[in-house]
C-alpha positions, 0 to 999 in steps of 0.5 A, a space after each residue: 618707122 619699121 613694118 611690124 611684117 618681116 619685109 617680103 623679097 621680090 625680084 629685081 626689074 629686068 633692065 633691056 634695050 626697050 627698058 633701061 633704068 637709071 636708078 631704084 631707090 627703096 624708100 621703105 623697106 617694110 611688109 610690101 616695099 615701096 620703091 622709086 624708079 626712074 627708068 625710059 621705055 621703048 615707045 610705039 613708034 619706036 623711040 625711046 621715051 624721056 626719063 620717067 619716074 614711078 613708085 613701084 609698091 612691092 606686093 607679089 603674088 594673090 589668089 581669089 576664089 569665089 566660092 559656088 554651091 551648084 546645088 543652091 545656085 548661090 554663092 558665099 562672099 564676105 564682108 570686111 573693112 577697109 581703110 582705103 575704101 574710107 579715105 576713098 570716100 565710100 563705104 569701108 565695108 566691101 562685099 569680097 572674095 576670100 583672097 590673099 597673098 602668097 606665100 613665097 613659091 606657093 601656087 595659086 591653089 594652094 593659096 586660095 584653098 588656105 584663104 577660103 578656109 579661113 575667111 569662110 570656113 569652105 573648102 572648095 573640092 574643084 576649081 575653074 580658072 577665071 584668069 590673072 588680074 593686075 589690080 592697080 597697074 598703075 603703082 603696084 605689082 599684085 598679081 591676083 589670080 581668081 578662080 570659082 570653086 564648088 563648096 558645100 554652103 550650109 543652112 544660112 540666117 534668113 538674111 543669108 549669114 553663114 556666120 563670121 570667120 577670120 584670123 584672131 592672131 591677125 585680128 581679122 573681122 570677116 562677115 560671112 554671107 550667102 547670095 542667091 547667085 541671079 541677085 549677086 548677078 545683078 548686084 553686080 551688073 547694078 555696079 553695086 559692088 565696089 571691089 573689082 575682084 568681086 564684080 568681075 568674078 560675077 560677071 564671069 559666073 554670069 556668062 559661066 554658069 549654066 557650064 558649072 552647074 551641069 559640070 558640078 551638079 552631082 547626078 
């Protein structure tokens, strides 16, 4: 059955002396390929491995933010629903970061900037670096790139909703909500929050904070 997206194109895998392949197979040819790779590897102690066989799901390139308000100490996540939490067995709706996939040969800001617009209505006006994740290493290619940015929340409802936000021609259904940033904290640590991106952003604020909020605190 064809994707209802036009198929992305990646690059081919470079084959060497360490990373022979023997045969790529495209099972589906969709939005995000999905392909079959039987190749060997070159092993620690210096050997070649025996033949080994992979799926390889074709994702590309993502970028994260999370968003930062230095003024109120906190920070705006979203909520959302997914269907692989569910068949995971845990809650479909996830506390995020506004994220997305890039378009081909966008950098990273660019993406985010779009995303954060987007799924939350804030646009950040300075970034810093958190780094590169690979998030599924194990079947996939995605590549995100995650940063914080400064922006300017408004006025939250009293259990911190900023409102809802997403893209009605792709149906998105976004919850948009402000946390003070010691209780994202410590959601965070609590392992309370499922997505990785999230968590890991967090912990980044935890060690990065006191740096942010003298360099974006306006004087």
């Amino acid at each position: 059955m064809p994707s209802d997206h036009p198929p992305r194109r990646f690059p081919p895998l470079v084959a060497g002396p360490d990373l022979p392949i023997c045969s790529e197979r495209r099972v589906w040819d969709g939005r995000f390929p999905l392909d079959v790779i039987r190749f060997r590897h070159r092993r620690f102690d210096g050997a070649l491995s025996g033949p080994r066989t992979w799926e390889l799901w074709r994702r590309g390139r993502a970028a994260a933010l999370l968003p930062y308000d230095p003024a109120r100490d906190a920070v705006v996540l979203i909520e959302q629903f997914r269907l692989p939490a569910l068949a995971a067995g845990i809650d479909p709706v996830l506390v995020e970061l506004p994220a997305g996939l890039a378009d081909p040969g966008e950098d990273a800001e660019t993406t985010l900037t779009r995303e954060a617009a987007e799924e939350t209505g804030l646009v950040p006006d300075r970034l810093a670096r958190i780094g590169e994740v690979l998030l599924s290493p194990g079947g996939s290619d995605e590549l995100c790139a995650v940063f914080a940015g400064r922006v300017a929340a408004p006025d939250p409802a009293a259990d911190g909703l900023l409102g809802h936000a997403g893209l009605a021609t792709e149906d998105e259904d976004i919850r948009v909500r402000l946390w003070p940033a010691e209780a994202a904290i410590e959601a965070a640590l609590a392992g309370r929050f499922a997505n990785a991106l999230t968590m890991l952003a967090l912990l980044w604020l935890a060690a990065r904070r006191p740096m942010l909020q003298a360099e974006w605190t306006d004087r």
